[in-house]
C-alpha distance (Angstrom), angle and dihedral (degrees) to the residues before:
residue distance angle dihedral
X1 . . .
X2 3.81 . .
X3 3.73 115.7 .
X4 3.88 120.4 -99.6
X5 3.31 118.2 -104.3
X6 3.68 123.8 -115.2
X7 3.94 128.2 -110.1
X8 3.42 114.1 -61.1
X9 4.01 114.5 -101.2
X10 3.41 142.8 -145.0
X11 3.50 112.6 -61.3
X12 4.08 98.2 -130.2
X13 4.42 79.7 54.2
X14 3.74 86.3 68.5
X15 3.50 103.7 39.8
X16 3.39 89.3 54.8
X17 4.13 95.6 42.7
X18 3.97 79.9 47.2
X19 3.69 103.9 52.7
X20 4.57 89.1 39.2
X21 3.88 82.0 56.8
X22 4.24 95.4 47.1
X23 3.85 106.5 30.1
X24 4.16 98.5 35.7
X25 4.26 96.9 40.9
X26 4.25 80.5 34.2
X27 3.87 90.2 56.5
X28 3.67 101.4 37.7
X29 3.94 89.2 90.6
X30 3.65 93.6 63.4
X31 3.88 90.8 43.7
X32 4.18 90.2 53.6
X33 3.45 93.6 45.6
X34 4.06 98.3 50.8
X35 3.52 83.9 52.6
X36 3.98 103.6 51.9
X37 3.66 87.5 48.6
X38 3.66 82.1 79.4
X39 4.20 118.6 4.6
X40 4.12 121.1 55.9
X41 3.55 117.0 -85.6
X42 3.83 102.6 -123.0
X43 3.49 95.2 34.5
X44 4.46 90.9 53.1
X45 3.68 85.8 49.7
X46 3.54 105.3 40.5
X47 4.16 90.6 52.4
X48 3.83 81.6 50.9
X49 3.32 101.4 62.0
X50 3.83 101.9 30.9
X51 3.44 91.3 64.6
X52 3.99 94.7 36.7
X53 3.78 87.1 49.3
X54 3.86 97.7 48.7
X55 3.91 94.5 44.6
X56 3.54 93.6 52.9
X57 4.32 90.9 41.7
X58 4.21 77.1 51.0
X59 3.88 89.1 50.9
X60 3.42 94.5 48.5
X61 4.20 95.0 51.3
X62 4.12 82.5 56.6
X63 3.43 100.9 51.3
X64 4.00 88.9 41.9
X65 3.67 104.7 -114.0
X66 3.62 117.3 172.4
X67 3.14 127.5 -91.9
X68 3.79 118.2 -112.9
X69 3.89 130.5 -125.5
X70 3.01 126.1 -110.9
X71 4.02 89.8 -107.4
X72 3.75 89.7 54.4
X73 4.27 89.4 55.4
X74 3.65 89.1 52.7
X75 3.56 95.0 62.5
X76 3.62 96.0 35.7
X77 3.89 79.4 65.2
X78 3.42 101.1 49.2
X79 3.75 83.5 47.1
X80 3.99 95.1 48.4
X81 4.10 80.7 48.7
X82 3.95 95.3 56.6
X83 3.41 111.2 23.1
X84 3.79 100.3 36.2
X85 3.59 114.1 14.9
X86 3.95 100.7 42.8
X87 4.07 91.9 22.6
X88 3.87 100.7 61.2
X89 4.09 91.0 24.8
X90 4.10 73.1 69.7
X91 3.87 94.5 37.0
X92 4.42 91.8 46.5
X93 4.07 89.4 48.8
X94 3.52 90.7 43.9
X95 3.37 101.0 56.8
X96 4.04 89.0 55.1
X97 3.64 82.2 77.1
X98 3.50 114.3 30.9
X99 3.85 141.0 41.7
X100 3.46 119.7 -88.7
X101 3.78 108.7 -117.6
X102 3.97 86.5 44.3
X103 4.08 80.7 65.5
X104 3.57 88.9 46.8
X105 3.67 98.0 61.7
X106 4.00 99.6 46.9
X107 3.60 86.9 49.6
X108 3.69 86.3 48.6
X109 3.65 84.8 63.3
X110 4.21 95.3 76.2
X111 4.01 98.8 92.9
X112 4.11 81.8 60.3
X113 3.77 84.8 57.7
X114 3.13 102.1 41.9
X115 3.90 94.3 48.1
X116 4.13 84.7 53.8
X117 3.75 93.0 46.9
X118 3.77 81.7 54.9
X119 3.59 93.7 54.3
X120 3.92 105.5 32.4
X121 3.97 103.6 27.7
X122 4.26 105.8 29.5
X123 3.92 93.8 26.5
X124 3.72 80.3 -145.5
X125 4.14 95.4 135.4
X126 3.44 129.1 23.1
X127 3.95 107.3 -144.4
X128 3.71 133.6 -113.7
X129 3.47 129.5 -148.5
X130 3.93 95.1 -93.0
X131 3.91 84.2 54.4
X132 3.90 95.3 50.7
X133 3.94 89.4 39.1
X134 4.39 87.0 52.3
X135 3.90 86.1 41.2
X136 3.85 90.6 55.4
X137 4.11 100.9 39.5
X138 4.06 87.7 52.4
X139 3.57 96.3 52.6
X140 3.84 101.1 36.0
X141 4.24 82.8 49.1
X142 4.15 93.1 57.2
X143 4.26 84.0 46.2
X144 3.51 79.6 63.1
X145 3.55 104.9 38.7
X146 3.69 77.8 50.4
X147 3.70 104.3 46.6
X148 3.97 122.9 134.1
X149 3.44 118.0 -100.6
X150 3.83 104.6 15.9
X151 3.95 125.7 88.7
X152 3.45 91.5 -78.8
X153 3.84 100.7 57.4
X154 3.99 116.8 156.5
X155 3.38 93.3 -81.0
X156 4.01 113.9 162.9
X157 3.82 88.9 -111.8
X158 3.93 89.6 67.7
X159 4.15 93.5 44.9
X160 4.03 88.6 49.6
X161 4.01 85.0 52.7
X162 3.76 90.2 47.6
X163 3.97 90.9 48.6
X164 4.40 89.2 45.8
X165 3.86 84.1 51.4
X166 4.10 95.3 45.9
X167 3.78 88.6 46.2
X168 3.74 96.9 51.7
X169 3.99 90.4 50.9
X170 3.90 83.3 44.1
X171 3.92 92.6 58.9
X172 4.12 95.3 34.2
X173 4.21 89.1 54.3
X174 4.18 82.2 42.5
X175 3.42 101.3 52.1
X176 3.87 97.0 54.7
X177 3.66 88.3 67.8
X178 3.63 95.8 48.7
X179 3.98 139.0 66.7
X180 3.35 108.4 -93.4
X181 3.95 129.2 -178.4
X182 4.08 114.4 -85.7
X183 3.94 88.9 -134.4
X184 3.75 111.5 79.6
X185 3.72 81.4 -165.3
X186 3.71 94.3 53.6
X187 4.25 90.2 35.6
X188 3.79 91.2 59.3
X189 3.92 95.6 39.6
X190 3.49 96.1 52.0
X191 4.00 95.9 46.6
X192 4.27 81.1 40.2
X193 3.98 86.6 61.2
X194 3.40 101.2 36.0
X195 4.18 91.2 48.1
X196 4.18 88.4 49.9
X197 3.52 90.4 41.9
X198 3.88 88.9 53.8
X199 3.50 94.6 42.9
X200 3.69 95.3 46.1
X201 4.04 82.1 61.8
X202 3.27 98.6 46.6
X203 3.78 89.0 52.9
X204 3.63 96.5 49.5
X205 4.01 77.8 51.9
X206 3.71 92.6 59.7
X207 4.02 94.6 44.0
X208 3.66 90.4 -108.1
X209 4.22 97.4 133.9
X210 3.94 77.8 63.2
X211 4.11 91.3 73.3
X212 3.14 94.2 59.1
X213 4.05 98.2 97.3
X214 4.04 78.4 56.4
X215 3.43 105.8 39.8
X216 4.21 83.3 53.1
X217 3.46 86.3 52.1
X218 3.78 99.6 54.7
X219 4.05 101.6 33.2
X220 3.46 118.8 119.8
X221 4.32 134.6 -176.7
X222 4.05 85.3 -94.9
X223 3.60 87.8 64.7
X224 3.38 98.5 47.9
X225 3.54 97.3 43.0
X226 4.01 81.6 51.9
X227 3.98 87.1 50.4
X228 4.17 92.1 47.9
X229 3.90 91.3 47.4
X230 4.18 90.7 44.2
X231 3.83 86.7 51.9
X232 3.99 106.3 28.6
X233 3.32 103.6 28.4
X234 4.37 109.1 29.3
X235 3.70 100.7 32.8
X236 4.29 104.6 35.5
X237 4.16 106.7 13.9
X238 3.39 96.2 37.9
X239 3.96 90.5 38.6
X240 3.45 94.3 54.0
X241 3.44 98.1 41.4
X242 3.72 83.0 60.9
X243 3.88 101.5 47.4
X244 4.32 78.4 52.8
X245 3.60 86.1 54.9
X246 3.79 99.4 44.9
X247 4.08 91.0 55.3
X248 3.91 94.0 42.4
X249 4.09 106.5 35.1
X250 3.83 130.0 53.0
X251 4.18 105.7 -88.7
X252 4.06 83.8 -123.6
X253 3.95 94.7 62.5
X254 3.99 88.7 38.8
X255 3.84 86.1 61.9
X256 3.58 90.9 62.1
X257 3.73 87.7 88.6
X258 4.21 91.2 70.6
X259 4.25 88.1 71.6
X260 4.09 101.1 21.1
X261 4.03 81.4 66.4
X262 3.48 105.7 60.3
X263 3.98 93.2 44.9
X264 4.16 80.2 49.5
X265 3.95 92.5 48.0
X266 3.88 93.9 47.8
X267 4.17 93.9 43.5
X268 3.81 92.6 55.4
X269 3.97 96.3 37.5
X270 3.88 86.2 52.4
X271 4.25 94.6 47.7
X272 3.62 90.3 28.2
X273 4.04 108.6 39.0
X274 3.81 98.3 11.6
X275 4.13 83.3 -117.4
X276 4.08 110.4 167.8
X277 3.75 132.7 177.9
X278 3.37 133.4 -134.9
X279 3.97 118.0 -100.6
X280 3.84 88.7 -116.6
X281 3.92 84.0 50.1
X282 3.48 97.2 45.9
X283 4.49 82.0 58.1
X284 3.75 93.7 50.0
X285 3.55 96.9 43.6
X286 3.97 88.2 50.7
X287 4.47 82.5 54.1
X288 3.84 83.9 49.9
X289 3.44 101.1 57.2
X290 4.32 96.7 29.9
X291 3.95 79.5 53.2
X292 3.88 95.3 54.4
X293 4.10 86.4 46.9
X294 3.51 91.2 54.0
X295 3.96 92.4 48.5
X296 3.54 97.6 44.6
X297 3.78 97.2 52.2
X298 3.69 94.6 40.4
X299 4.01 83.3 54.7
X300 3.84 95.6 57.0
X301 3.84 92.7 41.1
């Protein structure tokens, strides 16, 4: 049985718990994509989300939070492996090679996973036609985001975004049937950590720490302004305004977030960066998000 939600509260509380949860996640794809323009990949996202992960394990020791057994740390690894480490390692190279709200709307594309993972892999649900019908719009809308010969081609940046989005829905359906911490605050900073901390390997792997003497060279104030906001704002504001929202609003209007994003992420890349998509683009992202409508309703039906 789901958990009840909390007192309602003032209305100007959720607007502003609404709009941290669409304009900050929205605009982290911009903020990413400034930065791998010039810093590593794996070695951007892994100092991300070490020091996301340990100020929101460092939040959760003030406020009291319990500690977690050792059970629970074990699959917060597992989850900082899948859904952090080797899902934005995908999302960080990706965005060397395409525009930023284009990675926003194949990421867009998890709740569709999810919802099949559901159906195929748990057997927890058994579809309606709304489901199928959401299933079918998000997949035919990354064919054509996807499609030979227009901006969105099958490059190897678009497969890497398909495999971050596949690994996230992979980790979500996991966790469910595994102990997790109590603490969102302590759940998210432990996977956090252990994602930066595995990306931070796998970027000493790849030579990255050795780019450092250029990358110092070549930062400006835009890219750490894009650093602060991927840290301060995306990964702890914007994650606690949505742990807020989860205990105060219905779970179906919470998932709203999955297709207000993308529309966010291409708005500011086209007034910020001058991004633009294809017309053919501009069809399959409008699948994409009708797709991830469809699944989300049919899911709280």
């Amino acid at each position: 049985m789901g958990r009840a939600l909390e007192p309602a509260q003032p209305r100007g509380a959720r607007v502003l718990a609404y709009a941290a949860v669409f304009l900050l996640w929205g605009g982290s794809f911009l903020a990413v994509r400034e930065i791998v323009l010039v810093a590593p990949p794996f070695l951007a996202a892994g100092f991300r989300f070490t020091i996301a992960g340990f100020v929101l394990l460092l939040w959760g020791a003030l406020t009291g939070a319990t500690k977690p057994a050792a059970a629970e740390i074990r699959s917060t690894a597992f989850l900082g492996l899948v859904m952090f480490a080797v899902n934005y390692a995908c999302l960080f190279w990706a965005e060397q090679r395409v525009a930023s709200g284009y990675a926003a709307i194949i990421s867009a594309t998890v709740p569709v996973w999810v919802f099949a993972g559901e159906w195929l892999w748990l057997r927890s649900i058994r579809p309606n036609g709304a489901a199928l019908t959401g299933m079918a719009l998000g997949i035919a809308g990354v064919a054509l985001l996807v499609l030979p010969g227009s901006q969105g081609e099958w490059t190897l940046g678009a497969l890497a975004l398909l495999v971050g989005a596949l690994c996230w829905a992979g980790g979500t359906l996991w966790s469910r049937r595994h102990p997790m911490p109590k603490s969102r605050h302590v759940s998210a900073g432990l996977q956090m950590a252990f994602g930066g901390v595995f990306l931070c390997g796998l970027a000493g792997a790849a030579g990255e720490f050795a780019e450092l003497p250029r990358i110092a060279a070549v930062w400006t104030p835009r890219l750490t302004f894009d650093m602060a906001y991927l840290i301060g704002a995306a990964s702890i504001a914007a994650f606690l305004a949505y742990v807020w929202l989860i205990d105060h609003e219905p779970a179906s209007r919470v998932s709203s977030y999955a297709y207000v994003n993308p529309l966010i992420a291409v708005l500011v890349g086209a007034v910020v960066a001058g991004e633009r998509l294809a017309g053919i683009q501009f069809a399959g992202a409008a699948l994409v998000l009708l797709g991830v409508v469809f699944t989300l309703r049919a899911r709280s039906a």
